[in-house]
N, C-alpha and C positions, 0 to 999 in steps of 0.2 A: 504494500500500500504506500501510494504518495501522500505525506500529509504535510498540508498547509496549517499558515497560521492566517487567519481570515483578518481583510481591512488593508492590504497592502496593496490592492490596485495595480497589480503586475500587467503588462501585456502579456501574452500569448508569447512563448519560446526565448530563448535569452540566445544574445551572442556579442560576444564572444564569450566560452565558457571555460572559466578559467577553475584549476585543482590544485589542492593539496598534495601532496604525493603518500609519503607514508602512510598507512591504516585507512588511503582513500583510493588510490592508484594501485599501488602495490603491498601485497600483503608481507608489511614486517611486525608486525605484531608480537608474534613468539619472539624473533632476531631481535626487536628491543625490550625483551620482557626476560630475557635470559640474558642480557647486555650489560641490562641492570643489577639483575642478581649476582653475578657474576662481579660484576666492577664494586659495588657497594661490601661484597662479602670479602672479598682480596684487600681492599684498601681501607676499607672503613674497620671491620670485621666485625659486622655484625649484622643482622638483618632488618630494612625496613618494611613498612605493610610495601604492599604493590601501588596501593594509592596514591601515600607518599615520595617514593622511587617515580610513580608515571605523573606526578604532576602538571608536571611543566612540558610535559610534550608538545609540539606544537611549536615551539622558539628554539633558538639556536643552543646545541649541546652543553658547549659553556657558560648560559645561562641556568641551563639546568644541573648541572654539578655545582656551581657558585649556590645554586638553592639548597644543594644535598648537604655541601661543607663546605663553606667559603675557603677555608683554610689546606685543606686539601682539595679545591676544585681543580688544580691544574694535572695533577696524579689521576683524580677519578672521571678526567678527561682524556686524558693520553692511554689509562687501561682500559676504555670502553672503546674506543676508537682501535686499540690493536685488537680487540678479543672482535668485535662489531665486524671486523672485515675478515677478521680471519675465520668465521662464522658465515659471513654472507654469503654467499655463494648458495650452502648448503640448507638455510634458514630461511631462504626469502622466496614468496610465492609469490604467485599472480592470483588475482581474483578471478571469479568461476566469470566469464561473460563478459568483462571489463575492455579486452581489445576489440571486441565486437560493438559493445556501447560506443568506444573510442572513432571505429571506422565508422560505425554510425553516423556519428554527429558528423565528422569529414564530411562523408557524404551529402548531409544535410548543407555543405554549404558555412559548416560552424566552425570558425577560426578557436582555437585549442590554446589555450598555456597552462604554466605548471607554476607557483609560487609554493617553495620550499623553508626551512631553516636548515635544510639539510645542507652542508657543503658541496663545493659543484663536483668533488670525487666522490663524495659517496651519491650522488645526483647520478653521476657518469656510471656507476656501479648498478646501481637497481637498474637503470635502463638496459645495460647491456644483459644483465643476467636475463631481464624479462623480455627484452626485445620489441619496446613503445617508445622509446624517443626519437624517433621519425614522427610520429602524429604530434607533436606539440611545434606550434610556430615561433612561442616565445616561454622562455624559461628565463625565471628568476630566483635564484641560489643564497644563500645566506650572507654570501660576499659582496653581492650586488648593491647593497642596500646599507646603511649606516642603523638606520630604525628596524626591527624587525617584529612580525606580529605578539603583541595585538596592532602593533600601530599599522594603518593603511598604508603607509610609504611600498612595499612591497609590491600589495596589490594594485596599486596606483600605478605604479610601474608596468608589470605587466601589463595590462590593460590598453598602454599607452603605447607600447611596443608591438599590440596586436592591433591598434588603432582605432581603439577606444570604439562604444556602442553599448550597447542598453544589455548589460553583462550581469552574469551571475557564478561569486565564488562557493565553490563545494568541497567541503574539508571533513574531517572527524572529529576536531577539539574549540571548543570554547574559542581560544582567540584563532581560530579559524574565524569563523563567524562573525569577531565582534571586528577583526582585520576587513575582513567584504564587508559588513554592512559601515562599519568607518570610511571606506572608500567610494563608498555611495553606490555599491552593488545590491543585488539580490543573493541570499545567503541559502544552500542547502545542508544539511547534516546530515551525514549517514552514519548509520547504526552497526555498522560491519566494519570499524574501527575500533581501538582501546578505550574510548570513553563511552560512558552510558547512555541510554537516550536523557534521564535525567538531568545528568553533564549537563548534557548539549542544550537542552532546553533553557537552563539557565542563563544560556548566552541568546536567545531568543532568535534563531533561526528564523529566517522565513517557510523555510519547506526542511520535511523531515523525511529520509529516502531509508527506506528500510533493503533493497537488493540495490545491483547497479543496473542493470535494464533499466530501472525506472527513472533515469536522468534519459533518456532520450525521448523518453514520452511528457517529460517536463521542459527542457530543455529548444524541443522541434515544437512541437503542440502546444505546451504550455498546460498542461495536462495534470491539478490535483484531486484528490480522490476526496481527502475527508480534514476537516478540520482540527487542528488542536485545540484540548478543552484549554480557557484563559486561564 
């Protein structure tokens, strides 16, 4: 099911449609959920909830180590980052449908980007392992940018690089969301990421995408099923 959040006055289809990558593109979920445990248990030695550890997903690594132990962030950056790639390869999926949604929307005529906090090597890395960065016109990497989400700066960017148009960003965490709708996009949230629908709700999405097929029918059509209760 697609679900909106009713009163927002959208047109019919967005484009250009710009993603998040991790937990929305390509499936790293377990690769940063064993990234964590892993860096946190070696360096820290001890274990935190999941909660804690996945908070800050969503912004650049070294902000999120600087959340875990300021004092140790530069260690439980450099051991996530060697275990995280020497890991990749064998940890990282692709979604069930996902390059089909992708060629989809091509098809439809829909210019494609990707705004990250991911580095432009591990950017370079999920792509190659899954074989989708040919469909994106404009990518925007952690490097790119001075400000990174939640602020729009990011989003802003791409956008303008795809040449701007009545656009909508689609992510998995909170400052996903609160980055596109900052930027003055249309926001969607899917459910097939590390954050809850709850999360997500929180940061008040405009559409809530529970599979990935259902961004083409959102996306080309403009196509929601049912309302969020207020």
């Amino acid at each position: 099911m697609v679900t909106s959040i009713p009163d927002r006055g959208r047109a019919a289809g967005f484009d250009p449609v710009v993603f998040d990558l991790d937990g929305t593109v390509v499936d790293t979920v377990e690769l940063m959920r064993d990234s964590f445990r892993y860096t946190v248990k070696k360096v820290l030695g001890s274990e935190l909830p999941e909660s804690v550890m996945l908070a800050g997903v969503g912004q650049p690594l070294m902000l999120q180590m600087q959340a875990l132990s300021p004092e140790h962030a530069d260690e439980l950056y450099d051991v996530y980052r060697e275990y995280n790639h020497r890991r990749h390869d064998e940890l990282i999926r692709s979604y069930e449908g996902m390059q089909a949604v992708l060629e989809s929307l091509k098809t439809a005529g829909r210019r494609l980007g990707i705004v990250t906090s991911k580095s432009a090597d591990t950017t370079q890395m999920a792509f190659k392992a899954i074989g989708i960065g040919h469909l994106f016109e404009a990518i925007v990497t952690a490097g790119d940018t001075t400000e990174h989400k939640p602020s729009p700066v990011p989003v802003q960017l791409c956008v303008q690089r795809l040449g701007g148009g009545h656009g909508i960003y689609i992510g998995d965490s909170p400052v996903d969301i609160r980055a596109g709708a900052a930027a003055g996009l249309a926001t969607a949230a899917v459910l097939w990421g590390i954050f809850s629908k709850e999360d997500l709700l929180t940061a008040r999405p405009d559409y809530v995408l529970a599979a990935p097929q259902q961004i083409v029918s959102l996306c080309v059509h403009g196509q929601a099923l049912a309302e969020v209760e207020p």
